[in-house]
Structure formats: C-alpha cells, structure tokens
Wavefront OBJ file of the C-alpha trace (Angstrom):
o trace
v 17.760 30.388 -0.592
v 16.680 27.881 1.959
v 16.757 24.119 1.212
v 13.305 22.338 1.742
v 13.375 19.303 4.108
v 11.347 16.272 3.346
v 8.210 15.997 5.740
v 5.171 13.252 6.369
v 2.551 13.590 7.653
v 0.402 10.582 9.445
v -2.410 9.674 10.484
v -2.514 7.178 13.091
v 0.227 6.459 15.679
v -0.781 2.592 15.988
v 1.482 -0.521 15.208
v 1.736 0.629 11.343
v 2.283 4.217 11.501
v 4.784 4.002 14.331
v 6.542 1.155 11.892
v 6.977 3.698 9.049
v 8.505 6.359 10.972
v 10.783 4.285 12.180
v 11.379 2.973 8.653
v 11.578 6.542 7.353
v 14.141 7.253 10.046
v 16.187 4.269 9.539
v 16.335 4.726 5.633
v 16.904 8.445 5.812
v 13.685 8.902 3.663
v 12.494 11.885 5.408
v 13.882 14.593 7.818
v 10.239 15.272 9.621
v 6.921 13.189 10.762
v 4.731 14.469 12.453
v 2.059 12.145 14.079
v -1.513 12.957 14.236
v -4.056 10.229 16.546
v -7.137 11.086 18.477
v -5.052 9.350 20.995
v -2.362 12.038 21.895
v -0.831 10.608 24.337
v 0.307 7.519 21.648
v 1.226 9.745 19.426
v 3.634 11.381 21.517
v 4.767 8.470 23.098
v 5.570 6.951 19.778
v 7.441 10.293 18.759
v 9.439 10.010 21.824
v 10.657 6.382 21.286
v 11.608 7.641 17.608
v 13.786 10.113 18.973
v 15.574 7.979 21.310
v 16.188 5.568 18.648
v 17.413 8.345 16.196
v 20.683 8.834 17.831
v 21.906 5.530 17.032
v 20.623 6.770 13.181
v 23.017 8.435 10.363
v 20.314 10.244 9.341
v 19.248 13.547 11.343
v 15.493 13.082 12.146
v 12.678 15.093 13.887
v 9.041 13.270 15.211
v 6.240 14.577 16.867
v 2.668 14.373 17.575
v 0.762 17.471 16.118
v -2.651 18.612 14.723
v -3.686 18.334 11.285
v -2.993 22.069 10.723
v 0.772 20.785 11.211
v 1.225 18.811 7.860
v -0.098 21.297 5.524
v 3.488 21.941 4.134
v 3.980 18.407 4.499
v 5.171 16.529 0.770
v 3.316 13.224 1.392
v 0.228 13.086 4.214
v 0.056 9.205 5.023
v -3.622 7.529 6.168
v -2.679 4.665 8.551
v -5.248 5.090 10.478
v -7.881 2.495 11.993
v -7.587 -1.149 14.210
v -6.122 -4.145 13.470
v -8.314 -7.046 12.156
v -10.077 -8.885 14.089
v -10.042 -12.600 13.704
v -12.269 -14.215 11.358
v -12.758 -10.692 9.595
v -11.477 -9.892 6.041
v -10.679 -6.437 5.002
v -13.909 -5.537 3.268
v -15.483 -6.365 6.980
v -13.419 -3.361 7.970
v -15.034 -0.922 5.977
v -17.757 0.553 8.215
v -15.345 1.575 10.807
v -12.624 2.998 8.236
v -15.113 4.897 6.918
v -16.534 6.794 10.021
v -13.121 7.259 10.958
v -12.520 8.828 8.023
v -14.938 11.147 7.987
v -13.257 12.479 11.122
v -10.154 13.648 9.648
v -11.621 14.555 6.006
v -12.766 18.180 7.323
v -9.548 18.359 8.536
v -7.516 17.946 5.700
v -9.354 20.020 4.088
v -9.080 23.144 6.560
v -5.236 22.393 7.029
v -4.275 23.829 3.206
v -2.802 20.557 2.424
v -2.136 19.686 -0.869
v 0.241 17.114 -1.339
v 0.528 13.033 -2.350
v -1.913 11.227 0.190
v -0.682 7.751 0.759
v -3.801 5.587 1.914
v -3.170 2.190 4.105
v -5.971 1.549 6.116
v -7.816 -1.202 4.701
v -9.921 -1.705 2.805
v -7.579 -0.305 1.056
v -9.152 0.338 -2.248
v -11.855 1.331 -0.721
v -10.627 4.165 1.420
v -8.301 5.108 -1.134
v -10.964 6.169 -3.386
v -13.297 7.343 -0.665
v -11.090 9.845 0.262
v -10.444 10.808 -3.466
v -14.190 10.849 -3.895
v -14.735 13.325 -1.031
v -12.054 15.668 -0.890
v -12.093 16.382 -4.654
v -8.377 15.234 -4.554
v -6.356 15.017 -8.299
v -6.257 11.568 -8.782
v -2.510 11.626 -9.914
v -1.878 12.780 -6.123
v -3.560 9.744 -4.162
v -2.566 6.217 -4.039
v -3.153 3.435 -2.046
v -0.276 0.717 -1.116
v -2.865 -1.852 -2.435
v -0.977 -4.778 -3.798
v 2.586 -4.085 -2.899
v 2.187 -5.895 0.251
v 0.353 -9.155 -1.189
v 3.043 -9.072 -4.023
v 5.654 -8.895 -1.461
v 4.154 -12.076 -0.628
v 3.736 -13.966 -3.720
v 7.426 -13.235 -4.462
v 8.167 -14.675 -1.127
v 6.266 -18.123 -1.912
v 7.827 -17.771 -5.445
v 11.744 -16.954 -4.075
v 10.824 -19.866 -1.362
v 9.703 -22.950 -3.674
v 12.204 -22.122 -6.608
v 15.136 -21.350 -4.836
v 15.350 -17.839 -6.306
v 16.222 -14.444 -5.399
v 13.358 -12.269 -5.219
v 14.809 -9.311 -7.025
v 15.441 -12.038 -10.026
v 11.645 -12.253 -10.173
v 8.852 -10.000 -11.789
v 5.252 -11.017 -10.105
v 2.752 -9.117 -8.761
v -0.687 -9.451 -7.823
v -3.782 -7.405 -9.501
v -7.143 -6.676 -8.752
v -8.336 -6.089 -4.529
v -6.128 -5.825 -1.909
v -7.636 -8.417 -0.361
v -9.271 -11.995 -1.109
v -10.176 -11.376 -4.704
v -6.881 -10.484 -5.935
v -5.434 -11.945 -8.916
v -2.210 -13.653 -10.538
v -1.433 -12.344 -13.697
v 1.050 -15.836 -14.421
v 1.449 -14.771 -17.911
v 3.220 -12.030 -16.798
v 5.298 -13.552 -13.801
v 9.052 -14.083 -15.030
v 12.213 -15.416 -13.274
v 15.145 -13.255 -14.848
v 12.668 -12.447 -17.621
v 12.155 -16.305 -18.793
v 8.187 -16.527 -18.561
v 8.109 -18.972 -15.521
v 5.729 -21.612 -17.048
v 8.515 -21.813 -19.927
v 10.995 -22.315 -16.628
v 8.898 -25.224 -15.363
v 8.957 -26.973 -18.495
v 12.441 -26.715 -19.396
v 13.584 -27.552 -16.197
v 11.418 -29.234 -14.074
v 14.221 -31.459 -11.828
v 15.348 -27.865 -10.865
v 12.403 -25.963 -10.491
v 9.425 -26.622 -9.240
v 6.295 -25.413 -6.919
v 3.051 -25.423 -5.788
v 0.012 -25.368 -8.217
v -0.365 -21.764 -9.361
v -4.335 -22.069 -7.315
v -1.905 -23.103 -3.965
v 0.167 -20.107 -4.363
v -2.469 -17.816 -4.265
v -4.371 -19.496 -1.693
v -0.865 -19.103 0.326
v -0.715 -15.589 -0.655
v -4.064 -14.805 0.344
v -3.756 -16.540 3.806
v -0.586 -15.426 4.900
v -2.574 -11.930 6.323
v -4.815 -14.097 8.270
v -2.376 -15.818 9.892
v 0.111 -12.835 10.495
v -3.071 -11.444 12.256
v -3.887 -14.230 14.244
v -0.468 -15.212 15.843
v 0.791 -11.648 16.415
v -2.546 -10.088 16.014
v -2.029 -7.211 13.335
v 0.298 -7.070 9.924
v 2.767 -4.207 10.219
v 6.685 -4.893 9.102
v 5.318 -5.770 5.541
v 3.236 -2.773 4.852
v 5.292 -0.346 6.385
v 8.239 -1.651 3.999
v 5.955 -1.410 1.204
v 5.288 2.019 1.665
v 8.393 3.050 2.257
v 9.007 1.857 -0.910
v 6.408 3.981 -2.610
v 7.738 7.139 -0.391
v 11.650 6.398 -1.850
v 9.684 5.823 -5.614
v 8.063 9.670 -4.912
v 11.125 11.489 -3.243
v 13.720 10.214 -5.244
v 11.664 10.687 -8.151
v 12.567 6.824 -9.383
v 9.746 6.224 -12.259
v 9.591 3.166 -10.395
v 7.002 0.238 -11.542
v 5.325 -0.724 -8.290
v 1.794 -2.440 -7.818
v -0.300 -0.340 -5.484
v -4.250 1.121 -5.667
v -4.514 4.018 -8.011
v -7.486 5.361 -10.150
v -8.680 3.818 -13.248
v -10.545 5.527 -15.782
v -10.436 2.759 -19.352
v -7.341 1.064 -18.543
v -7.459 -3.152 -18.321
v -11.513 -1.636 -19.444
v -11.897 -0.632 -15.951
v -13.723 2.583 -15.269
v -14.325 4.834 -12.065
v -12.508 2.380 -9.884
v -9.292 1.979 -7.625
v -7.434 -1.082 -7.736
v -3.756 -2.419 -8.108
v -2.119 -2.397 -11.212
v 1.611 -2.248 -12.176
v 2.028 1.731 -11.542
v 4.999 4.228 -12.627
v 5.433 6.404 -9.438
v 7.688 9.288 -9.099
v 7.481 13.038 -7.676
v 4.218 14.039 -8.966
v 2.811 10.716 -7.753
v 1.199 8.612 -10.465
v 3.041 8.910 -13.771
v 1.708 6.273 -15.849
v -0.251 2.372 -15.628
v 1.715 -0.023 -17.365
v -1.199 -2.342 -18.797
v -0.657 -5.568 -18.851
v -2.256 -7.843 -21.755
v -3.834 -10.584 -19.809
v -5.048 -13.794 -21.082
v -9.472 -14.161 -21.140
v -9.069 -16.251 -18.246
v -6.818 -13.613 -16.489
v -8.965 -10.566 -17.644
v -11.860 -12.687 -15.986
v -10.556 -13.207 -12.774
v -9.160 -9.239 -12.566
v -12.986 -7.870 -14.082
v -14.881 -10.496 -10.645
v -12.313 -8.551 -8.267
v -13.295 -4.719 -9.895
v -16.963 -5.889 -9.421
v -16.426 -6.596 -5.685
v -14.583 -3.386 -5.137
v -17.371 -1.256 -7.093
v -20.350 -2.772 -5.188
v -18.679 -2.243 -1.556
v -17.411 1.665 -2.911
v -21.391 1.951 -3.631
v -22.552 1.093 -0.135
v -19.388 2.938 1.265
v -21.341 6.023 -0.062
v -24.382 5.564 2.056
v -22.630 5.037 5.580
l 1 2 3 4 5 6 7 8 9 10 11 12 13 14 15 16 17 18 19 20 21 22 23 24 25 26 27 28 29 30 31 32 33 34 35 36 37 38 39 40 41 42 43 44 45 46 47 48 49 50 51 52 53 54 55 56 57 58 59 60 61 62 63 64 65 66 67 68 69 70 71 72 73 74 75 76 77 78 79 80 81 82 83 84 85 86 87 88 89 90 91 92 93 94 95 96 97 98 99 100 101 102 103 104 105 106 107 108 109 110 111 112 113 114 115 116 117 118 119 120 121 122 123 124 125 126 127 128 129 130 131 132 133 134 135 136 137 138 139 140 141 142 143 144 145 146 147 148 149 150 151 152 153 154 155 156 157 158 159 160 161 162 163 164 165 166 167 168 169 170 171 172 173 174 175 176 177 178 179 180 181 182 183 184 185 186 187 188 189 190 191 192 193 194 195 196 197 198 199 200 201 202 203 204 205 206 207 208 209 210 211 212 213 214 215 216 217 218 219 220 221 222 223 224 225 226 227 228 229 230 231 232 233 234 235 236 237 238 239 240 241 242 243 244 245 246 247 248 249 250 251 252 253 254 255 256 257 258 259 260 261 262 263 264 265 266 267 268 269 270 271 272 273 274 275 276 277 278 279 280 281 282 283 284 285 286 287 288 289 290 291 292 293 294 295 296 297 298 299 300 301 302 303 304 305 306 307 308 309 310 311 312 313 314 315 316 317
C-alpha cells in the first residue's frame, strides 16, 4: 500500500498564489503545488523561489509550474487567478475580467478529470465562486469561496485593537458580500462568550470602541487602503485560506466564515455568500445559522440582492 501525499493545485502564480504556497510550505499543509498561469515563465519562477526557500523548511515540499492536466489527482484545485485592484475600483468592478478569465480555464478543468474541493479567491469572490459552480456542474458541497474569512480577519483585528483583547478570545465575523455590502451580525459578536454589548455596559471604563457603523466602515476600508499603499492584498487572504485548506485536510469540523451555496438557509435561495460554515474533508459539512435580529436580517437580505443582480449579468458576459 502506498501512502497518498497531499497536493494543490493553483491557478495563478501572481502575488496571492505565490503567498499560499509559500504558506502551505511553511505550515507543512501540503507535500505538492503545482502552479498553473498563462504566464509560464512566473509560474516557474515562483516554483523555483519555493524550492530554494524549502530547505530552510521542516516540512519536505515539491512546486512546480504545470498544465491543468497536472492537478487532476490533486485534493484541493485553488482559483487565485486574475489582477490586483485597481485604485478607485471595488471588487464587483472586477467582475468582467474574472469572468473572461475564467472561461479560459473552465474547459480545462473539465478535460483534466478533476474532481476535487475547488477553493475560489479571485474576487468577486461570490461571484466567481458560484460562476464556476454554475458552469462546471460542480457538487456544491465541493466548492467554496474564502469570502468573509479575510474581512472577519479584519473586524477581529479592529475588535482585538480597541478592546485590548486577544483575538482568539473573540467570536465575530462578517456576513453577507465579500465586499462593501457585508454585514455585522453584533448580536452574535462575543468576547470570551459575554455578548459584547453586555461587555460595554458592564464595563465601560475598561472597554470601549468605536461606534459599531465606524467599525465596519474600518473594516470595509482597510482593502482599499492595503491596495493603494502596496498596491494588492495578499498576506491576509493567503492566511485565510490556508486556514480553510488545514479545516479540509485535517478534517477539523471547523466553523469558518467563507462563500458557500445557499439553498433556504438565513431564507436565502440560489445564492453564494458568507455565512458561519462547518468545513472538513468532504468540504462543506454544515451552515451554522445564525438568528439575526430584523435589523440584522435586513442588512444581510440588501447584500444577497447585490450579489444576485451582478451573478445575473455575470451570465450574459
């Protein structure tokens, strides 16, 4: 009997891709990525850096650039593919171009034999995630996009930051879009499992913060500004998938926020978005549904709308 190895396959060999490899190869989270770009010669260059960093690594590791063909006996195929952000752009502005690039690689995937967990990134997220669901039949237990994780990563940060607590003592997470109409669900968001409005109240000469509609604004921003100093988002993200790769290997039944089908849950039908999501070797296990407040429920039901009337008009490019 020969023991499997764990291999990824991705698509795209820019600033976010390259970022996960070396993330997988750092953590020991995978044995094998192979790298597939219409630009070749960045995908092998990127493969060859990995391998020079590898043997100053615990972990044995193997990268190279490849075809599609190559990750058909991969366990997890990865879509980072697509530019950076422009400046002044939001991620639904992005859509055209994620689209027709993904239209080049969607024959592809389907020729190689793949059938694996797809892991989508490029944004808009949602979008893509269930545009490539939509097209290449794909069970939608097996396809998630990283969605929220990132923007949650976020909102614990401003959280952590302002109350002077560690972020694995918080619970928060962001609904809705990966993007500008995401939502806080406060009535869920808990410091050590103490609702935090009760925190505030209790003790408010010890903890304190921004209004809840500064937060998000904060949260929402922080992209746009990542993009223009350094001009594209990548350490976040890449740690955020990682995250959902360890979930899915190590078969955690971990509760992460990230982009996965809905069909009735939060009353949301035919529609990717983020929602608290149990993640483990078959992919998606279960949606943890939150109850929200009417004012919540609003604010998650304006974000769905946005994502269904852009998935429309991604059907027609």
């Amino acid at each position: 009997m020969s023991i499997k190895t764990r291999k990824i396959g991705i698509i795209g060999a820019g600033n976010v891709g390259s970022h996960l490899a070396l993330q997988f190869a750092v953590q020991g989270l995978a044995d094998e990525v192979v790298f597939y770009d219409t630009n070749m010669d960045k995908a092998i260059g990127e493969s060859l850096d990995l391998l020079d960093a590898v043997s100053y690594q615990p972990h044995h590791f193997e990268a190279y650039a490849g075809t599609m063909d190559d990750m058909k006996d991969a366990d997890i195929l990865i879509n980072a593919s697509g530019k950076p952000r422009k400046q002044g752009q939001n991620r639904l502005d992005m859509m055209d171009g994620a689209i027709a690039t993904s239209k080049e690689f969607l024959p592809l995937i389907q020729k190689s034999g793949f059938d694996g967990i797809i892991i989508s990134i490029s944004n808009p997220c949602d979008i893509i995630a269930e545009y490539l669901q939509y097209k290449l039949d794909w069970p939608k237990k097996k396809i998630i996009g990283s969605g929220t994780a990132l923007d949650s990563a976020r909102l614990q940060m401003q959280l952590s930051t302002q109350l002077k607590v560690n972020r694995r003592s918080l619970t928060a997470y962001l609904l809705g879009e990966h993007g500008d109409s995401s939502m806080i669900p406060w009535s869920h968001v808990k410091v050590a499992g103490k609702p935090i409005d009760e925190l505030l109240k209790e003790k408010p000469e010890l903890y304190h913060m921004d209004s809840k509609e500064e937060i998000l604004k904060k949260v929402h921003e922080e992209g746009n500004i990542e993009n223009a100093k350094k001009g594209c988002t990548e350490f976040g993200v890449s740690s955020a998938t990682a995250e959902l790769v360890r979930a899915i290997y190590h078969d955690e039944h971990k509760i992460l926020p990230c982009s996965v089908y809905l069909d009735g849950e939060y009353g949301i039908h035919d529609s990717f978005a983020s929602v608290p999501v149990k993640v483990g070797k078959d992919g998606v296990e279960d949606i943890i549904e939150l109850h929200l407040t009417d004012e919540e429920n609003e604010e998650l039901q304006r974000s769905i709308k946005i994502l269904k009337e852009h998935f429309e008009r991604a059907l027609t490019l």
